[in-house]
VEXFI-571851 format. One record per residue (C-alpha): y, z, x. Coordinates in pm, 1 decimal, always signed. Last residue first. Layout:
# VEXFI-571851
PT,yy,zz,xx
PT,Y,Z,X
...
# end
This chain:
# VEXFI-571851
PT,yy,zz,xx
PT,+914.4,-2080.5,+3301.9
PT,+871.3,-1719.1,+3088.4
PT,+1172.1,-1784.3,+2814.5
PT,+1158.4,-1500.9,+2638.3
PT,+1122.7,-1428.2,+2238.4
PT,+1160.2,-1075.8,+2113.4
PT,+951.1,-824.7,+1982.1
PT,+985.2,-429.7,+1927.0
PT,+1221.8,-494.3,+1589.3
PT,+1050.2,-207.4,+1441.1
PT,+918.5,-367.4,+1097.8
PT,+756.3,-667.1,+1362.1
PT,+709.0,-1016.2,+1128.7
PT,+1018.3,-1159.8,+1248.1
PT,+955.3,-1100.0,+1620.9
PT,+582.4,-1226.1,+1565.4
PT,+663.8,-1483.7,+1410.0
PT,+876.7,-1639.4,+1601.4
PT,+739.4,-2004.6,+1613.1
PT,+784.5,-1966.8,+2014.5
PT,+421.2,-2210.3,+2110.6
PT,+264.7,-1853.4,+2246.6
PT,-97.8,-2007.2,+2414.7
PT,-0.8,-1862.3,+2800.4
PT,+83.2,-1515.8,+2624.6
PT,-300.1,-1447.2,+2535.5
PT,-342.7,-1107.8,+2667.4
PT,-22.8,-998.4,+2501.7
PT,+0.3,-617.7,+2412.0
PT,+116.1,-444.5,+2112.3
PT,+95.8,-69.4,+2138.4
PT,-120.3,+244.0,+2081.1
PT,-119.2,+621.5,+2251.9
PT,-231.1,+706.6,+1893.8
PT,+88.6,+641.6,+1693.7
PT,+202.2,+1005.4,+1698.1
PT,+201.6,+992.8,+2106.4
PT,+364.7,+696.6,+2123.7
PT,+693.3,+833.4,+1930.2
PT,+636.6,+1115.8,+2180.8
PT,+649.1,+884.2,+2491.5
PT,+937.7,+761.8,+2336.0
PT,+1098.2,+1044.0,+2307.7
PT,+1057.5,+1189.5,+2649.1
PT,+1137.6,+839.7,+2825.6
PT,+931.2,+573.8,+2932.9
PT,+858.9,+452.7,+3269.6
PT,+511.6,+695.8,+3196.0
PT,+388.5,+490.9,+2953.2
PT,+378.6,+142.5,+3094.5
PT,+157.8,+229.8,+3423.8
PT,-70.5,+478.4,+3223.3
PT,-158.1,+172.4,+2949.9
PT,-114.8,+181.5,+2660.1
PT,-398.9,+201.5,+2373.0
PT,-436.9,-106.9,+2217.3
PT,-298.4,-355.1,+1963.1
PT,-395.1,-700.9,+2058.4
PT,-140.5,-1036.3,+2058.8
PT,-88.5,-1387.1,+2122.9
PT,-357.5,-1508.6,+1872.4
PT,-222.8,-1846.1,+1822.6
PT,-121.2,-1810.2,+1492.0
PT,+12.9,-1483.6,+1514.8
PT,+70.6,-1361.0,+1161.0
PT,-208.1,-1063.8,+1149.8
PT,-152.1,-991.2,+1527.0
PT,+233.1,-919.0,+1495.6
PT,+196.7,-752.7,+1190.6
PT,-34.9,-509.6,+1389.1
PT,+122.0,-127.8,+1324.2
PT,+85.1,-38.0,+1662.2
PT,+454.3,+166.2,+1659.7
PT,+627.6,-59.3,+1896.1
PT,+1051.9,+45.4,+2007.7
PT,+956.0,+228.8,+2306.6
PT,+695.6,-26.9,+2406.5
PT,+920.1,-315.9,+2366.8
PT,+716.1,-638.7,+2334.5
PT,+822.6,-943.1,+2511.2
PT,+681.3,-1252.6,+2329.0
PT,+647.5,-1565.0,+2551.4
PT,+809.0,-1895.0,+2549.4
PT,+760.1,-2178.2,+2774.9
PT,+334.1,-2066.3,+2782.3
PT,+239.6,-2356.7,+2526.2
PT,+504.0,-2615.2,+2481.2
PT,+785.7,-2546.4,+2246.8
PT,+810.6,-2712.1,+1934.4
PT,+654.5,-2499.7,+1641.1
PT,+624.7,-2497.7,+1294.0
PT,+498.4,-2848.4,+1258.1
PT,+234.5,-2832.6,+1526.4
PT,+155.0,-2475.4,+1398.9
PT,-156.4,-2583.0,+1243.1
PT,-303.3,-2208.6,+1133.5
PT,-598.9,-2084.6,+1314.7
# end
């Protein structure tokens, strides 16, 4: 784990990533640079997909039913990464608190 005291200046858990899952395409930039391990590609889940409309769901489809999820939001310290580091522009910074 990288020291991201520097880098970062938000308290754990003020900031979370927000991942779009019409925009994500799995591709796992945003676990590779996460320094806090924020993130896991998996396959979406049944609640998230079917919100989403008929050409997204497709887009999902071709990229194995996978996404970016954030089991580890709580640790996110907002060094924005993750949103510069996603080729699809699927993540953004939110303030959760």
């Amino acid at each position: 784990m990288a020291d991201t005291s520097t880098e970062c200046k938000q308290a754990p858990g003020l900031f979370g990533p927000v991942v779009n899952f019409g925009k994500c395409e799995a591709k796992g930039d945003c676990v590779r640079v996460c320094p806090e391990s924020v993130f896991e590609v998996r396959r979406i889940d049944d609640a998230d997909f079917q919100p989403l409309g008929f050409l997204n769901k497709l887009k999902i489809r071709v990229h194995g039913m996978k996404v970016a999820y954030t089991p580890n939001i709580d640790a996110c310290l907002a060094c924005g990464l993750c949103v510069a580091a996603c080729p699809e522009k699927a993540i953004t910074l939110s303030r959760r608190q």
